[in-house]
C-alpha positions in Angstrom: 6.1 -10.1 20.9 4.0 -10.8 17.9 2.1 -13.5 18.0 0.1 -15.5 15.0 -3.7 -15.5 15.1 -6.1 -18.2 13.6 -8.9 -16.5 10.7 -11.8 -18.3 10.4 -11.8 -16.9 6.5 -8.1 -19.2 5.8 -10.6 -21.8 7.1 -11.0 -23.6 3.3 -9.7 -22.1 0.5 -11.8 -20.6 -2.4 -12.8 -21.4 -5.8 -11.3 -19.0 -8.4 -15.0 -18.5 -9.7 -16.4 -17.6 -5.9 -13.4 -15.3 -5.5 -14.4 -13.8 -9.2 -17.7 -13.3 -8.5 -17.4 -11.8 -4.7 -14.7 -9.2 -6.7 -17.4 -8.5 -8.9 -20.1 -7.9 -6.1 -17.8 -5.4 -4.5 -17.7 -4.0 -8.0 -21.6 -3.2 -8.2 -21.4 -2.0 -4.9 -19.5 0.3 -5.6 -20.7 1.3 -9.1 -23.9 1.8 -7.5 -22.6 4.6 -5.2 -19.8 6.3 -7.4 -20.8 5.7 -11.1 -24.7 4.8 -11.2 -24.7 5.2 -14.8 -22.2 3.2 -15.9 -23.3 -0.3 -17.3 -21.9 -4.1 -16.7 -23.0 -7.3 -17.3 -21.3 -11.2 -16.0 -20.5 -13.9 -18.4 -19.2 -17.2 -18.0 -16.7 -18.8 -21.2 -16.3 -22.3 -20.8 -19.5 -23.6 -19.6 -21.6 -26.4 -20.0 -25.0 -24.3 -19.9 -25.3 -21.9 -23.4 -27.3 -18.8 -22.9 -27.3 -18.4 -26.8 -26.9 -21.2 -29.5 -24.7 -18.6 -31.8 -22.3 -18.7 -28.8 -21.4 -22.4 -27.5 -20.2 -22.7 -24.2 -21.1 -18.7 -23.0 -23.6 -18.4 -20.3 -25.0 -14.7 -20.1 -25.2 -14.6 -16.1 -26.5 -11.2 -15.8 -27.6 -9.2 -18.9 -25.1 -6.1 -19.5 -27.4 -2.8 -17.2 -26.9 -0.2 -14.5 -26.0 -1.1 -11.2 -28.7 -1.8 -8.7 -29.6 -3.7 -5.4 -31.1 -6.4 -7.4 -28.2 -7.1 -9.4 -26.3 -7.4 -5.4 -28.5 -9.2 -3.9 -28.6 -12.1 -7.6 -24.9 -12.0 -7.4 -24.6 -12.8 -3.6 -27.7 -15.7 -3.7 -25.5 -17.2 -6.7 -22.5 -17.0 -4.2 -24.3 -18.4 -0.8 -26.3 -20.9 -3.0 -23.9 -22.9 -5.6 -20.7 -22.1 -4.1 -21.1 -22.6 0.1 
């Protein structure tokens, strides 16, 4: 019969802005492979940082550009390093 495992990932549940952000790391992943040329950039409404005084509570995570490893590798630090 079928029995019910324990996943280590159901552990603790996530925040909707780790869940956001790992959705748009997957995203750049795969921009970087199927569409190379196309451009996206991250930000965040209703925060207490402001990127730009014209636009209160914006933060301008990452500027709008192609798709690269650097752009991964920003997006997964931000994960690991605020969020874990």
């Amino acid at each position: 019969m079928l029995e019910l495992r324990h996943h280590e990932s159901f552990d603790e549940p996530k925040s909707a802005v780790v869940l956001a952000l790992e959705a748009v790391y997957e995203a750049i992943k795969s921009r970087l492979i199927v569409s190379p040329g196309d451009k996206s950039g991250i930000i965040l409404y209703g925060t207490k940082k402001t990127s730009d005084a014209a636009f209160a509570w914006c933060n301008i995570l990452m500027p709008l550009g192609a798709p690269s490893a650097s752009q991964l590798r920003r997006v997964r630090r931000i994960i690991e390093s605020k969020f874990h």
